[in-house]
N, C-alpha and C positions, 0 to 999 in steps of 0.2 A: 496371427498377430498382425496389426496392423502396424503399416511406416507411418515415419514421422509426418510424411505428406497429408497420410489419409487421419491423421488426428489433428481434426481439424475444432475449429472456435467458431459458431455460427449465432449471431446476435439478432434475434427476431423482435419485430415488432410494428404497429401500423399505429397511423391518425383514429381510429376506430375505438379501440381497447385502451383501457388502462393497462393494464400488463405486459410486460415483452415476457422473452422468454430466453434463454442462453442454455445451448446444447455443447458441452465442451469436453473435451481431452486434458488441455492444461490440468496438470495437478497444483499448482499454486490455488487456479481459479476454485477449483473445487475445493478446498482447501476451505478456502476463504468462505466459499457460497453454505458449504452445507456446515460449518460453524454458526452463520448467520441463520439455517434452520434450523439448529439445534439450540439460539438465542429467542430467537425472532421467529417461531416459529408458525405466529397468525399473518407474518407478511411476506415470508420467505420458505419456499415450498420446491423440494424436490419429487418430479412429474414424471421422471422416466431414470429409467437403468436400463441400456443396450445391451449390458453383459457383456461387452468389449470395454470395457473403462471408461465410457463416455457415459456423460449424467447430461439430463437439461432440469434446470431449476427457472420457476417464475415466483416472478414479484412484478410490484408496482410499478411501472415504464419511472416514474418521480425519481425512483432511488436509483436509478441508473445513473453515471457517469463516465464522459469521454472525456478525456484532454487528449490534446492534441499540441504538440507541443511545439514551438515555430522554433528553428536552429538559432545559436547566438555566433551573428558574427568574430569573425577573427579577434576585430578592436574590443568589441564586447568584453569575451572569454578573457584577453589581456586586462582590462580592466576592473573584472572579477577577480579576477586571480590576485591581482597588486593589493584591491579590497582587503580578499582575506589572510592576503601575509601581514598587511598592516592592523587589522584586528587582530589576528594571534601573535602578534611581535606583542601587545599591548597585553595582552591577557597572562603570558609567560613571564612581563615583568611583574605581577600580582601576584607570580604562582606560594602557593602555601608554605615552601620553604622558606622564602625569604620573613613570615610574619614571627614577631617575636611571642615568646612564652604569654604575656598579657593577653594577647591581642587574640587568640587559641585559647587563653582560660584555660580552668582545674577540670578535668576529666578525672572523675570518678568510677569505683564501678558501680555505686550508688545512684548515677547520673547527674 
């Protein structure tokens, strides 16, 4: 059995190829990759089983994506934060209890 150290996420790819390649551990990643060959299976191709639990799947270098996400400062975070009390302060005073019997209409089992 391998440690967590040695299950590892190796992201391959060059200037050369259309294709990369990703040899992975993560069960999320897999998850996610060999649904898309089980979807997508003329652009999403799993290439290897180590027989340790690691898969490497290739596709098109295109459908790859990285974010990389930049921290939000302090003032930031406070200023979100203010954002989204002041939208849901606004949205709870709409909440569905307050609307009357009109305005909700006859509910049927008829529809």
């Amino acid at each position: 059995m391998l440690t967590n150290y040695e299950r590892e996420t190796i992201i391959t790819f060059n200037e050369a190829e259309t294709d990369c390649e990703i040899y992975t551990y993560n069960q999320k990643l897999i998850n996610k990759l060999s649904k898309l060959c089980a979807t997508h299976s003329d652009i999403y191709k799993l290439v290897n089983d180590d027989n340790y639990g690691g898969l490497t799947f290739r596709f098109p270098k295109k459908n790859l994506r990285l974010n990389f996400r930049i921290p939000m400062s302090e003032s930031r975070k406070k200023a979100v934060a203010e954002h989204l009390e002041y939208a849901r302060s606004k949205i709870g005073a709409k909440s569905i209890a307050n609307c009357s019997e009109s305005t909700v209409g006859d509910v049927t089992e008829d529809g």
